[in-house]
C-alpha angles and dihedrals in degrees: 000000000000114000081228092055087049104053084041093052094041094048091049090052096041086051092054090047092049077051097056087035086060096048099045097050092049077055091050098041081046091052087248119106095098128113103270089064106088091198092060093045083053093061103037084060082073091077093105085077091076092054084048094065096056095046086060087040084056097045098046089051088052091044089044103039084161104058083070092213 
């Protein structure tokens, strides 16, 4: 992996998860990020982002043994 993929995969993904951040806490703050909103379970499918980013983490280290990171 490129260290310029990477920074491009992993802003794209931080931005979607600011995104869901923002969202979520306008729920909370509205009394409605709970399970019987379909909107909030929607969002909270998007965990797997999260998972995505350290995927990328894990595969720059590998490309890049010698940033030691």
């Amino acid at each position: 992996m490129e260290i310029d993929e990477y920074f491009s995969q992993t802003k794209r993904i931080n931005e979607q998860l600011t995104r869901i951040a923002d969202r979520t806490a306008r729920m909370a703050l509205a009394k409605s990020a709970h399970t019987d909103n379909p909107e909030f379970v929607e969002l909270m499918k998007e965990h797997q982002l999260t998972q995505k980013n350290i995927e990328l983490h894990k595969q720059l280290i590998e490309s890049y043994p010698e940033l030691d990171i």
